[in-house]
TORKOL-4160 file (C-alpha; in steps of 0.2 Angstrom, whole numbers, padded with zeros to 4 digits, m for minus):
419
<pt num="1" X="0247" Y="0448" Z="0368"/>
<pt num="2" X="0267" Y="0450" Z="0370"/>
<pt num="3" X="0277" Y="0433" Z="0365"/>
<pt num="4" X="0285" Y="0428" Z="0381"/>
<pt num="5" X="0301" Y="0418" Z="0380"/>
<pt num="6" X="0311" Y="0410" Z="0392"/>
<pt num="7" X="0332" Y="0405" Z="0388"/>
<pt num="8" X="0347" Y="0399" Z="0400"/>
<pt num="9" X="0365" Y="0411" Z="0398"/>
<pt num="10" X="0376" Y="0396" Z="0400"/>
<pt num="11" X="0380" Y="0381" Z="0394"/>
<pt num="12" X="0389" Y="0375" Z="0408"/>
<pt num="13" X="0386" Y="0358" Z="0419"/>
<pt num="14" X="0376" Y="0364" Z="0433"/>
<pt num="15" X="0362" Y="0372" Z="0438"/>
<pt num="16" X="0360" Y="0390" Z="0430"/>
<pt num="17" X="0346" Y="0403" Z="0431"/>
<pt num="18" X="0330" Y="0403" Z="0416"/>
<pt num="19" X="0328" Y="0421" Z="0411"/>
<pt num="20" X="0309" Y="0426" Z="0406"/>
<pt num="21" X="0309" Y="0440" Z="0392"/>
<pt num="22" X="0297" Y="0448" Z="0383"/>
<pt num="23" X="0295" Y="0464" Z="0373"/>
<pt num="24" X="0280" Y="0475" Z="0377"/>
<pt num="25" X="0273" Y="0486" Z="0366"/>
<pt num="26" X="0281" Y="0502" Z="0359"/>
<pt num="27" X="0296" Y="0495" Z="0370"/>
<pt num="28" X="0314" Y="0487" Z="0368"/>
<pt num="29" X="0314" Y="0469" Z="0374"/>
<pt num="30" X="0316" Y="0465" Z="0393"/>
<pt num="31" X="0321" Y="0453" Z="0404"/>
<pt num="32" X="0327" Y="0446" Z="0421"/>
<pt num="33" X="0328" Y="0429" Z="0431"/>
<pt num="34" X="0311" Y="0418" Z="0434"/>
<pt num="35" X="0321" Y="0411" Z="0451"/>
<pt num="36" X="0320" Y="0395" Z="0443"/>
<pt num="37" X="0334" Y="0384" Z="0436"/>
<pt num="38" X="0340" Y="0369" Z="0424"/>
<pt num="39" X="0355" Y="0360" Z="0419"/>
<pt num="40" X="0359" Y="0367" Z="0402"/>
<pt num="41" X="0360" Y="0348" Z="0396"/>
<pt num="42" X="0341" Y="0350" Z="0400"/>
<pt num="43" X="0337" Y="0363" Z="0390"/>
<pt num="44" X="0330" Y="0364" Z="0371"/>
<pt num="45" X="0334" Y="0381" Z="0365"/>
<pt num="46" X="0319" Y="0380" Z="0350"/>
<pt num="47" X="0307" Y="0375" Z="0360"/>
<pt num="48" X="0314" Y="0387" Z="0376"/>
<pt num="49" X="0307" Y="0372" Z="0387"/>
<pt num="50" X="0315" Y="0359" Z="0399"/>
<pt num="51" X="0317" Y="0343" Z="0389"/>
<pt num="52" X="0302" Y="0335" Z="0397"/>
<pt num="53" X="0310" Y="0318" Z="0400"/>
<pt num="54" X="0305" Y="0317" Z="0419"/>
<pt num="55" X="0291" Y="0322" Z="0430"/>
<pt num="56" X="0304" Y="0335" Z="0439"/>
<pt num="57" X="0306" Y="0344" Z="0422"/>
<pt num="58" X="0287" Y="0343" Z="0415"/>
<pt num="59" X="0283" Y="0351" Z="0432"/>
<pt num="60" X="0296" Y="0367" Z="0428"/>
<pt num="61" X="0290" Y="0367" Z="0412"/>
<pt num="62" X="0271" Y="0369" Z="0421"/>
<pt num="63" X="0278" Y="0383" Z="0432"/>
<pt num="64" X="0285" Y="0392" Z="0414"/>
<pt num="65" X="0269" Y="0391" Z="0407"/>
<pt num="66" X="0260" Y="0399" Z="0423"/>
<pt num="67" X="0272" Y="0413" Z="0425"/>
<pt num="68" X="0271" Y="0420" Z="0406"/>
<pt num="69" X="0253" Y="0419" Z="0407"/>
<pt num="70" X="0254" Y="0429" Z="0425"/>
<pt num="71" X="0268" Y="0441" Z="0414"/>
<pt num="72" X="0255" Y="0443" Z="0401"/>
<pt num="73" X="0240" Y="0446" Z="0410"/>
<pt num="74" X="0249" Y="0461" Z="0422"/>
<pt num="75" X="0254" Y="0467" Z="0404"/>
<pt num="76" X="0237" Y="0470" Z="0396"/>
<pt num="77" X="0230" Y="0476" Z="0410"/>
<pt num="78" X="0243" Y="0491" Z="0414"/>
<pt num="79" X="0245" Y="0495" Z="0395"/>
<pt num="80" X="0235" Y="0512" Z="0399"/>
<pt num="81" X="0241" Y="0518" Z="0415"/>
<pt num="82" X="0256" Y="0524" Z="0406"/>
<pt num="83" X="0269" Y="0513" Z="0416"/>
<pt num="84" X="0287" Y="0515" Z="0412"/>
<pt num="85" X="0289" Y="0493" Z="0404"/>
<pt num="86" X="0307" Y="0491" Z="0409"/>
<pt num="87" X="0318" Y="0475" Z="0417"/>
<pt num="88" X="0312" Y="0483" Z="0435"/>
<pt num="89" X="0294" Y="0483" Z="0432"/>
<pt num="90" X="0297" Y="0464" Z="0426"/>
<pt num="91" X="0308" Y="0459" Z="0442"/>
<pt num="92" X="0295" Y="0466" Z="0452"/>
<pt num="93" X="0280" Y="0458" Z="0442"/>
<pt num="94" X="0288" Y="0439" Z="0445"/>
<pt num="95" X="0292" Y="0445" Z="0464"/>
<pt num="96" X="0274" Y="0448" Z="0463"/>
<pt num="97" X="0271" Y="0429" Z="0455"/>
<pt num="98" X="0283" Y="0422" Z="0469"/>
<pt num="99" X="0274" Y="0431" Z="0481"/>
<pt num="100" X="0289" Y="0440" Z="0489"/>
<pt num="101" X="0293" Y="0455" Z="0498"/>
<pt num="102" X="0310" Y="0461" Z="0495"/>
<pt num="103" X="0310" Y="0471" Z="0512"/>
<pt num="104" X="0307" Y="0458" Z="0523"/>
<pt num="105" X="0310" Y="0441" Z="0514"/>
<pt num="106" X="0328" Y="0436" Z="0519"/>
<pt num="107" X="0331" Y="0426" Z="0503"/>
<pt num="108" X="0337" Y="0442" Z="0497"/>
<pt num="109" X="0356" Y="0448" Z="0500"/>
<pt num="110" X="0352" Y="0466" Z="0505"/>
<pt num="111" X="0336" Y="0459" Z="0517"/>
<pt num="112" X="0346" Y="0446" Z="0526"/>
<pt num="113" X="0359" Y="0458" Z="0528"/>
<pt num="114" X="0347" Y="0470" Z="0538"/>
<pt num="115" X="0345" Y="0455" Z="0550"/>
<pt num="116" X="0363" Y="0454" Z="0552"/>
<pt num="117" X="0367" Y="0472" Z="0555"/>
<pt num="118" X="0353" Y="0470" Z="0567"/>
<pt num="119" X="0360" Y="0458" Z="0577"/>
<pt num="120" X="0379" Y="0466" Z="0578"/>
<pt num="121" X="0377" Y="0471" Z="0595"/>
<pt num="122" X="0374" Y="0454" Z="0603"/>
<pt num="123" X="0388" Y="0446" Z="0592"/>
<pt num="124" X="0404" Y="0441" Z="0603"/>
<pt num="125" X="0419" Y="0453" Z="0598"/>
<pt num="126" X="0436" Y="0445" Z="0598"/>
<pt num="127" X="0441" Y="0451" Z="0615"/>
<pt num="128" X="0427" Y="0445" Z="0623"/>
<pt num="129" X="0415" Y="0459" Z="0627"/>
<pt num="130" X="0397" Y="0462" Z="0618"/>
<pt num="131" X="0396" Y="0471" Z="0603"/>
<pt num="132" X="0407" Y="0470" Z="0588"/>
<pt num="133" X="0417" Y="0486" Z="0584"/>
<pt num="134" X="0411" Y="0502" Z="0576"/>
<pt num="135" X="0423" Y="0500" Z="0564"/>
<pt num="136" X="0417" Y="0482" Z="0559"/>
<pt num="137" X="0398" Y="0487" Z="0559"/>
<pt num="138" X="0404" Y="0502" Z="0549"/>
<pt num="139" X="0413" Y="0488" Z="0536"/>
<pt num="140" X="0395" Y="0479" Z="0535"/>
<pt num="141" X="0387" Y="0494" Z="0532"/>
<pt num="142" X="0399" Y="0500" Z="0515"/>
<pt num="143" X="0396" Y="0481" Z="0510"/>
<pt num="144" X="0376" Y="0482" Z="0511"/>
<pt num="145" X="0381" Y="0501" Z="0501"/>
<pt num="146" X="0388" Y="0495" Z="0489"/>
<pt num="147" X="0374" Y="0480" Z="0485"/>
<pt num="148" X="0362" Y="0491" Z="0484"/>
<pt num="149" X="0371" Y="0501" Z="0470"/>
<pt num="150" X="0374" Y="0484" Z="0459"/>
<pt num="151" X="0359" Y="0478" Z="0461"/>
<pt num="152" X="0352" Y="0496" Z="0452"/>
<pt num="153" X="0364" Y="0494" Z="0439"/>
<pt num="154" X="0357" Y="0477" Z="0436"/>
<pt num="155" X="0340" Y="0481" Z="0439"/>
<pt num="156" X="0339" Y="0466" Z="0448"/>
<pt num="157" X="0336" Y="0460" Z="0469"/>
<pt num="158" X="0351" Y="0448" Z="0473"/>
<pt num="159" X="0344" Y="0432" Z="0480"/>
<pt num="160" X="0353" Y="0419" Z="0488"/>
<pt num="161" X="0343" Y="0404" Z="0478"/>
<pt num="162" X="0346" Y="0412" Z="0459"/>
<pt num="163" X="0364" Y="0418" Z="0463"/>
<pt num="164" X="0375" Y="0408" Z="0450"/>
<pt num="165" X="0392" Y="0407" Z="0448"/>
<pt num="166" X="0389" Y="0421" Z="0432"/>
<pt num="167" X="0383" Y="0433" Z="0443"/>
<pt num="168" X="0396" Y="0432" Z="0456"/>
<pt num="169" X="0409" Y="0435" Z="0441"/>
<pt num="170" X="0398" Y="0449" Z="0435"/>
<pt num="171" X="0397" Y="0456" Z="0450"/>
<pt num="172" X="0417" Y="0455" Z="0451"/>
<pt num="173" X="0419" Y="0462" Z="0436"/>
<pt num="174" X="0408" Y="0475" Z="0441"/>
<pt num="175" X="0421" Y="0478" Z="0456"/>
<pt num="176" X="0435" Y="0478" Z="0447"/>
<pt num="177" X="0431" Y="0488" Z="0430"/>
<pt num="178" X="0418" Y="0500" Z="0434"/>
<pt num="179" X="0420" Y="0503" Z="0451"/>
<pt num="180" X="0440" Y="0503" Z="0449"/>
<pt num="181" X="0443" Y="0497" Z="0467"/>
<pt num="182" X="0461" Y="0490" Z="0474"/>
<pt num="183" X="0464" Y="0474" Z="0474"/>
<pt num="184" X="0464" Y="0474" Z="0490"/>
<pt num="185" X="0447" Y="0483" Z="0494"/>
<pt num="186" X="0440" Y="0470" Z="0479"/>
<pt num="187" X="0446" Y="0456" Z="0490"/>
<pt num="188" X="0438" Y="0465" Z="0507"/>
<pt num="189" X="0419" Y="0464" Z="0498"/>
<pt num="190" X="0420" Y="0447" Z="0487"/>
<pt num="191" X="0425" Y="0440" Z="0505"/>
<pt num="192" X="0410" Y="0448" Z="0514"/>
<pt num="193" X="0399" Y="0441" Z="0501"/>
<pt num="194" X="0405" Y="0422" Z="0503"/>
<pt num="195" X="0404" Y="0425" Z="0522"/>
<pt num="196" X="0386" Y="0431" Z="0521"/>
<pt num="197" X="0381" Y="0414" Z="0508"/>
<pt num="198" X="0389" Y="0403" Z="0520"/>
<pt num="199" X="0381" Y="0412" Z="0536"/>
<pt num="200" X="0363" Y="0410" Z="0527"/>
<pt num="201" X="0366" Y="0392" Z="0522"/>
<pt num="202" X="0369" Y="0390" Z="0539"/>
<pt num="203" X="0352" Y="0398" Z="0541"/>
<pt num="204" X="0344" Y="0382" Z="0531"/>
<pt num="205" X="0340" Y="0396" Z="0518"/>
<pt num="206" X="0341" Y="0390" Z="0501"/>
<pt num="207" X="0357" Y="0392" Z="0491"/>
<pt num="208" X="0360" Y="0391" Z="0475"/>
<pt num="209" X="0380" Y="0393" Z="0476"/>
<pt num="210" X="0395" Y="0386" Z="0485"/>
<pt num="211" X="0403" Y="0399" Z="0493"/>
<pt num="212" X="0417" Y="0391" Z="0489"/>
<pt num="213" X="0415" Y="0398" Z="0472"/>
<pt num="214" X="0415" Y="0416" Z="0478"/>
<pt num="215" X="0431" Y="0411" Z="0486"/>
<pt num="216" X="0440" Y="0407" Z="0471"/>
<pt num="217" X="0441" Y="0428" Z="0466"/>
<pt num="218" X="0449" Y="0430" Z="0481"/>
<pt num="219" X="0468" Y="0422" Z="0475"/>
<pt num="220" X="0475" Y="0436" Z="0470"/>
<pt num="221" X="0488" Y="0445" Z="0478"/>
<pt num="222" X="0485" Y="0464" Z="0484"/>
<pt num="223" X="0497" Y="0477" Z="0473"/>
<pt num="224" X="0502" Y="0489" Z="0487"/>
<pt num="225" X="0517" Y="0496" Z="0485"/>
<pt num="226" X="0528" Y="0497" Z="0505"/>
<pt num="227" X="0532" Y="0510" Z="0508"/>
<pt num="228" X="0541" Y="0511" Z="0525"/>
<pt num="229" X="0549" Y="0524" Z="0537"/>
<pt num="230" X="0571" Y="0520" Z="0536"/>
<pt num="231" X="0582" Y="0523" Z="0552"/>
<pt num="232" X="0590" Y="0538" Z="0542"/>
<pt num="233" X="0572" Y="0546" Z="0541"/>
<pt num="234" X="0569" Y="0541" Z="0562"/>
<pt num="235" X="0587" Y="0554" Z="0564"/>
<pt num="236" X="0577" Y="0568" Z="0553"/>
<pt num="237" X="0561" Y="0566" Z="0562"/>
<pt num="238" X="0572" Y="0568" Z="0577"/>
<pt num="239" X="0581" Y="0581" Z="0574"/>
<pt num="240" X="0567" Y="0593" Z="0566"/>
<pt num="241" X="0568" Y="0608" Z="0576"/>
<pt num="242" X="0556" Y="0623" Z="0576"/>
<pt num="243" X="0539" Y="0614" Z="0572"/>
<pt num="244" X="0522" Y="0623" Z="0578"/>
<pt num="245" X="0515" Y="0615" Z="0594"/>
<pt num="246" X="0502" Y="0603" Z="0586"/>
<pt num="247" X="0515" Y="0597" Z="0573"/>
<pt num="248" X="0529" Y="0595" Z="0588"/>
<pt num="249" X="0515" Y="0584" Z="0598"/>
<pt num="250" X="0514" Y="0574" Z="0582"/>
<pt num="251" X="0531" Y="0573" Z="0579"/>
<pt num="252" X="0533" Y="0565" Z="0597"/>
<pt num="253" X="0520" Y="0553" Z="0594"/>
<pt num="254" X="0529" Y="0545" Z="0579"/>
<pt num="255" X="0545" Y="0542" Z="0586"/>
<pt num="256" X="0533" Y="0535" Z="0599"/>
<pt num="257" X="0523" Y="0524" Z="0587"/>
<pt num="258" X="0541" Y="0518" Z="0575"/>
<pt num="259" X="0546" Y="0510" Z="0593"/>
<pt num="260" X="0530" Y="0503" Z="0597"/>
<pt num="261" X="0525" Y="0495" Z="0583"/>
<pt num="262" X="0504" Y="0495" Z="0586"/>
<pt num="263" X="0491" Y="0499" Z="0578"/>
<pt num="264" X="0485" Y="0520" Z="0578"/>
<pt num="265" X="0470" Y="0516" Z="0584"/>
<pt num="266" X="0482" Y="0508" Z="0601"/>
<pt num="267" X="0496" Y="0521" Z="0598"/>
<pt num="268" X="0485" Y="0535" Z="0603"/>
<pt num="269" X="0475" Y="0529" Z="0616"/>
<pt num="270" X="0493" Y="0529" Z="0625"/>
<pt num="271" X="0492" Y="0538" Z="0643"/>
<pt num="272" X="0504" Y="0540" Z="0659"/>
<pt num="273" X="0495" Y="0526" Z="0667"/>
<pt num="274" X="0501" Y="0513" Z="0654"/>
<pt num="275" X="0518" Y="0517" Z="0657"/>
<pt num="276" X="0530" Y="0509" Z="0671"/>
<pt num="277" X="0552" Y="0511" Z="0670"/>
<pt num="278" X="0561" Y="0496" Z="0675"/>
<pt num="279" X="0579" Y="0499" Z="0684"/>
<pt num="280" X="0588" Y="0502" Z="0669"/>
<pt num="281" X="0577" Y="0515" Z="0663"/>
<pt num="282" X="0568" Y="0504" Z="0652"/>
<pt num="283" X="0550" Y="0508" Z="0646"/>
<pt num="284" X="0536" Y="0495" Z="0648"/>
<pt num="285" X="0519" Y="0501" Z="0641"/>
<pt num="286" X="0503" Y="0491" Z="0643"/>
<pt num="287" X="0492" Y="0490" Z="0632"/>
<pt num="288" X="0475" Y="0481" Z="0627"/>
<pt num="289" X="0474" Y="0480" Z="0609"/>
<pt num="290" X="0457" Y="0487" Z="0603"/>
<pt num="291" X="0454" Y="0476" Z="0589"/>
<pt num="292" X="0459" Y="0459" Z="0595"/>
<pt num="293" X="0457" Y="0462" Z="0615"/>
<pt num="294" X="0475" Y="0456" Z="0618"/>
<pt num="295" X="0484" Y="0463" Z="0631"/>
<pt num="296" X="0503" Y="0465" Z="0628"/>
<pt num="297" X="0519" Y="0476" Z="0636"/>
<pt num="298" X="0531" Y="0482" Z="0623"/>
<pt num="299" X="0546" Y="0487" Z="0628"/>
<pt num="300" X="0557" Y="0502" Z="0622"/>
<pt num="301" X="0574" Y="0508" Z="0626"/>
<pt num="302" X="0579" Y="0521" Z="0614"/>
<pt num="303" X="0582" Y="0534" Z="0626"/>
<pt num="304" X="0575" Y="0548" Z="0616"/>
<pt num="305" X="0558" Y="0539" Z="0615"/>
<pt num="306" X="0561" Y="0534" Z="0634"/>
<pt num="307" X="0562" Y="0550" Z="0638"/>
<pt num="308" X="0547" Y="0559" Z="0629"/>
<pt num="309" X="0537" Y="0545" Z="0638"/>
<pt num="310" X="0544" Y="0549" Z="0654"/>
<pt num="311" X="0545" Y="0570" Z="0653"/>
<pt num="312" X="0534" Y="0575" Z="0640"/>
<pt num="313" X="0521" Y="0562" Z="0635"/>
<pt num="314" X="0511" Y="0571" Z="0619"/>
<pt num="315" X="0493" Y="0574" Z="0622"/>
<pt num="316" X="0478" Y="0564" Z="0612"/>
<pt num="317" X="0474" Y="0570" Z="0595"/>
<pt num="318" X="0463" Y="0560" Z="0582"/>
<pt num="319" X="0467" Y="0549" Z="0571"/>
<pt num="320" X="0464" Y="0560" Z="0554"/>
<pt num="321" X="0474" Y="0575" Z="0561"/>
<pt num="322" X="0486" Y="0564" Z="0565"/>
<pt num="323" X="0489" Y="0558" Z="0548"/>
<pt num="324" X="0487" Y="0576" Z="0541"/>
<pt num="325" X="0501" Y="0583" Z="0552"/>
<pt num="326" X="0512" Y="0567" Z="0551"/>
<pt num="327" X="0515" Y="0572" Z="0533"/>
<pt num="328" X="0519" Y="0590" Z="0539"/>
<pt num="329" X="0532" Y="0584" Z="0548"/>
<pt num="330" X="0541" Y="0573" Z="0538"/>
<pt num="331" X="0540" Y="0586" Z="0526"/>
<pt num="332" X="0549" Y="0598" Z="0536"/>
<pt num="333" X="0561" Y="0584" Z="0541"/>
<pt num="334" X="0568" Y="0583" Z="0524"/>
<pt num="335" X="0559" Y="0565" Z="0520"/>
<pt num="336" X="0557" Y="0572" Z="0502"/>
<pt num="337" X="0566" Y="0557" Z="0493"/>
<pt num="338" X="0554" Y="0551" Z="0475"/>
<pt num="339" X="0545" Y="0535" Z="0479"/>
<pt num="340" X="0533" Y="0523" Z="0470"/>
<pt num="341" X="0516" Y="0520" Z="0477"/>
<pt num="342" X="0496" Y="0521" Z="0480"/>
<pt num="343" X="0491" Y="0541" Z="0483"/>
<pt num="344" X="0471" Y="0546" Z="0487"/>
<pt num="345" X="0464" Y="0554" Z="0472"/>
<pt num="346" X="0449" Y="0567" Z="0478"/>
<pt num="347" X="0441" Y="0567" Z="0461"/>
<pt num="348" X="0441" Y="0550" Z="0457"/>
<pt num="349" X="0441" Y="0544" Z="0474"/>
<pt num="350" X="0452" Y="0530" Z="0470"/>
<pt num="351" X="0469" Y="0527" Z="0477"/>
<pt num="352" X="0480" Y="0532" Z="0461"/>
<pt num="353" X="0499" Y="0526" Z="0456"/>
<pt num="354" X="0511" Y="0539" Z="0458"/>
<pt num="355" X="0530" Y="0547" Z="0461"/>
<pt num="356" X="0529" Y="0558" Z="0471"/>
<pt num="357" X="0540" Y="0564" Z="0488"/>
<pt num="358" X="0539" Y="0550" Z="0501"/>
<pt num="359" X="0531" Y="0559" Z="0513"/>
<pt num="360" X="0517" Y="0564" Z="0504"/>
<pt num="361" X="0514" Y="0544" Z="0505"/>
<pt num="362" X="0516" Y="0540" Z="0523"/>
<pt num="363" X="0505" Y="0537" Z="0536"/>
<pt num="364" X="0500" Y="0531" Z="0553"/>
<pt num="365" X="0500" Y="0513" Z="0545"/>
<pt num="366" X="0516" Y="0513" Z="0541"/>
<pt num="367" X="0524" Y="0517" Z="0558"/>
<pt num="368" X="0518" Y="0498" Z="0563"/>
<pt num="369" X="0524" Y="0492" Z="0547"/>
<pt num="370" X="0540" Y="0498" Z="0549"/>
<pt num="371" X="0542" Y="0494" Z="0568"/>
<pt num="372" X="0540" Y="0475" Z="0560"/>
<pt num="373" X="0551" Y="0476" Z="0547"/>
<pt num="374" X="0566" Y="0484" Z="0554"/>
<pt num="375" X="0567" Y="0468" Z="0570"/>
<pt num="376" X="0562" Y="0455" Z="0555"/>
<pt num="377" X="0575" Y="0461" Z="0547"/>
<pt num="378" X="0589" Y="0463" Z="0561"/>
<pt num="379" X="0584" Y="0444" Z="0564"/>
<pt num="380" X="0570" Y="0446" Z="0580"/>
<pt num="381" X="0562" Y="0427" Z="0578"/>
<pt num="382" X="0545" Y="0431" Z="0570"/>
<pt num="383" X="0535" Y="0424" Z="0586"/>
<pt num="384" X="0541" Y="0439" Z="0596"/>
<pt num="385" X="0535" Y="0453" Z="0584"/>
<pt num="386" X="0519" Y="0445" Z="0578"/>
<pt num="387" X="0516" Y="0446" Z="0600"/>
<pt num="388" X="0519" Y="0464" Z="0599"/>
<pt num="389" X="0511" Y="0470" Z="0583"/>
<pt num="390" X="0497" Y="0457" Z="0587"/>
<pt num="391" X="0497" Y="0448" Z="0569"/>
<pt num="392" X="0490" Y="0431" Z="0572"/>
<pt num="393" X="0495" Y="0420" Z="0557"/>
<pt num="394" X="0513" Y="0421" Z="0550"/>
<pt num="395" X="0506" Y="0421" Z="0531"/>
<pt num="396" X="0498" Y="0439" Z="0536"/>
<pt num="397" X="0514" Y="0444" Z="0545"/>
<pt num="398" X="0524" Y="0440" Z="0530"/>
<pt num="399" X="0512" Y="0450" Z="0519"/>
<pt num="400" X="0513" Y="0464" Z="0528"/>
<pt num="401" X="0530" Y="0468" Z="0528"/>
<pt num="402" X="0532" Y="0461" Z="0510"/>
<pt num="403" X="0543" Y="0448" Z="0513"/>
<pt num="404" X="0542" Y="0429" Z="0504"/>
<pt num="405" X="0552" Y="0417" Z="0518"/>
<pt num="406" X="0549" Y="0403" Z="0505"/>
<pt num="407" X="0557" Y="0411" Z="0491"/>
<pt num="408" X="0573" Y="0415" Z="0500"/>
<pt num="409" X="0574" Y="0396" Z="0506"/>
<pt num="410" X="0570" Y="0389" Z="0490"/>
<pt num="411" X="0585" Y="0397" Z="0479"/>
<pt num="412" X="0596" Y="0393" Z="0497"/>
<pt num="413" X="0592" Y="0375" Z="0495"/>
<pt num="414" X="0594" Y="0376" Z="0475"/>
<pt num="415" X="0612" Y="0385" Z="0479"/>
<pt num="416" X="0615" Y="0371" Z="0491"/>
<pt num="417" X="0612" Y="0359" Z="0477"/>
<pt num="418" X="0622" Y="0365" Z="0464"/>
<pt num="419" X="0640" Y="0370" Z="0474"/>
């Protein structure tokens, strides 16, 4: 018969996991979580018992004995069937013991996910309709992706009731070193993940984690680089001549979106209908934004702009292309100046740091970016634009163009101090 063993990871103050490990015959030593837990303070490492000092820890100490012997006893008999004795055939054996199905027991990460996904389109979107976006159920999709792929590395079914704070930081470490995702993107999944412990706790499922915790790896700051279309490169994108007809549509509908200030998504959904000119030949478009179901009327009176809306409106063209020719154009522009910033990589399939001519940098994004910029900067109250671009909190707003109010007003008031 294999010795089983049972030890804790941690020696911090709180509740961690017990790990059961054995080694099998003819086979390196293996291990996972038992889905049971002990203070540390609890714990006698010789003995690889719960101090039995109360009836609580005797009874752990019961349920110890009972799963080695259940570990042992599956051992022995699948000694001959020429099974592979390995850390999944061990998580599945105490499944087994728990009496669990992965599939369909919603203590597990990926299981209660399914539920979610499958109730996306009776959720309340933020503009009131029925259905969250595609693009939101696309985001829950990637983040139930990308579980799956930690929990093979690990060998291991995430549930909610042996998550501990360890493997939350694994799991970020995991994110960050192997995985080499942004900051940003980082941010994007650890916040998913503390989303969907608090929406289960709220399920009355049991929880062996604060959320808060999960929050904590969320403080950094992203590392984008702004990058951001000038009023010298607006003249060049305007003054282009002799550009094919998709990339002269495309042209038209950036000097479109540097004036409009909205999201692509909004920016090329624009049609005729949108479109009313006040006495002074002032354009007023109407729009619903798709992702917060606002509904708002930018004005533009740049009479070049004015007048592609009025005469020669581009036609619809999707969202990729338009990022693909939209570099095209700049290029022939003459937008060539180096720049710093984040460039796709198609073999890594990472964003990578480079130098490189700004256009090759640019895109749809940063029409809206620099719409917001260029009024914060020219003093436009920050109310006004966040109404047109449809930011809602003044933190995001100040993040997105790259600007630190609080900064400037603290060395004012030191400068004030000191003359």
């Amino acid at each position: 018969m294999s010795s089983v063993g049972y030890r804790v990871k941690s020696e911090k103050n709180k509740q961690v996991s017990i790990y059961i490990y054995l080694r099998p015959p003819n086979s390196q030593t293996i291990s996972c979580r038992t889905g049971l837990t002990i203070n540390p303070n609890n714990w006698s490492k010789t003995k690889m018992r719960a101090k039995a000092k109360d009836p609580i820890l005797k009874s752990l100490n019961n349920s110890l004995d009972s799963i080695g012997s259940f570990i042992n006893n599956r051992l022995n008999s699948e000694l001959e069937s020429g099974i592979e004795f390995n850390n999944k055939w061990l998580k599945k054996k105490i499944d087994e013991y728990n009496n669990r199905d992965s599939k369909a027991d919603i203590s597990y990460l990926t299981s209660f996910l399914d539920s979610v996904l499958s109730n996306l389109k009776y959720r309340r979107a933020n503009d009131g309709t029925q259905g969250l976006k595609k693009n939101t159920i696309k985001g829950y999709i990637s983040f139930k992706n990308i579980l799956l792929e930690y929990e093979n590395v690990i060998e291991e079914k995430l549930r909610f009731n042996t998550l501990d704070e360890d493997l939350v930081d694994d799991f970020f470490g995991w994110l960050v070193k192997e995985k080499k995702y942004s900051k940003s993107m980082t941010g994007f999944i650890m916040k998913k993940l503390k989303n969907l412990i608090k929406e289960a706790s709220l399920k009355d499922l049991v929880v062996s984690i604060n959320p808060d915790i999960v929050g904590k790896n969320l403080s950094f700051k992203s590392d984008n680089i702004i990058n951001i279309f000038s009023n010298d490169d607006y003249k060049k994108i305007k003054k282009v001549k002799d550009l094919n007809p998709s990339l002269e549509n495309t042209r038209k509908w950036i000097l479109i979106g540097l004036k409009v200030g909205q999201r692509v998504s909004d920016l090329l959904s624009i049609t005729s209908k949108q479109i009313r000119f006040d006495k002074d030949e002032v354009a007023m478009i109407d729009i619903k934004q798709k992702k917060s179901g606002r509904a708002v009327t930018v004005p533009v009176k740049d009479k070049h702009v004015v007048s592609i809306l009025k005469n020669n409106l581009p036609h619809k063209i999707s969202q990729q292309n338009f990022n693909k020719y939209l570099k095209l154009v700049c290029e022939k522009a003459g937008i060539k100046e180096k720049v710093k910033g984040y460039k796709f990589n198609s073999i890594s399939k990472r964003k990578q740091y480079v130098k490189v001519p700004k256009y090759e940098i640019l895109t749809s994004h940063d029409l809206r970016r620099s719409f917001a910029t260029e009024h914060y900067n020219n003093g436009v109250p920050v109310n006004f634009i966040m109404n047109i671009t449809g930011h809602k909190r003044e933190s995001t707003f100040y993040d997105y163009i790259g600007k630190d109010p609080k900064r400037d007003s603290d060395a004012y008031t030191f400068l004030n101090a000191i003359t």
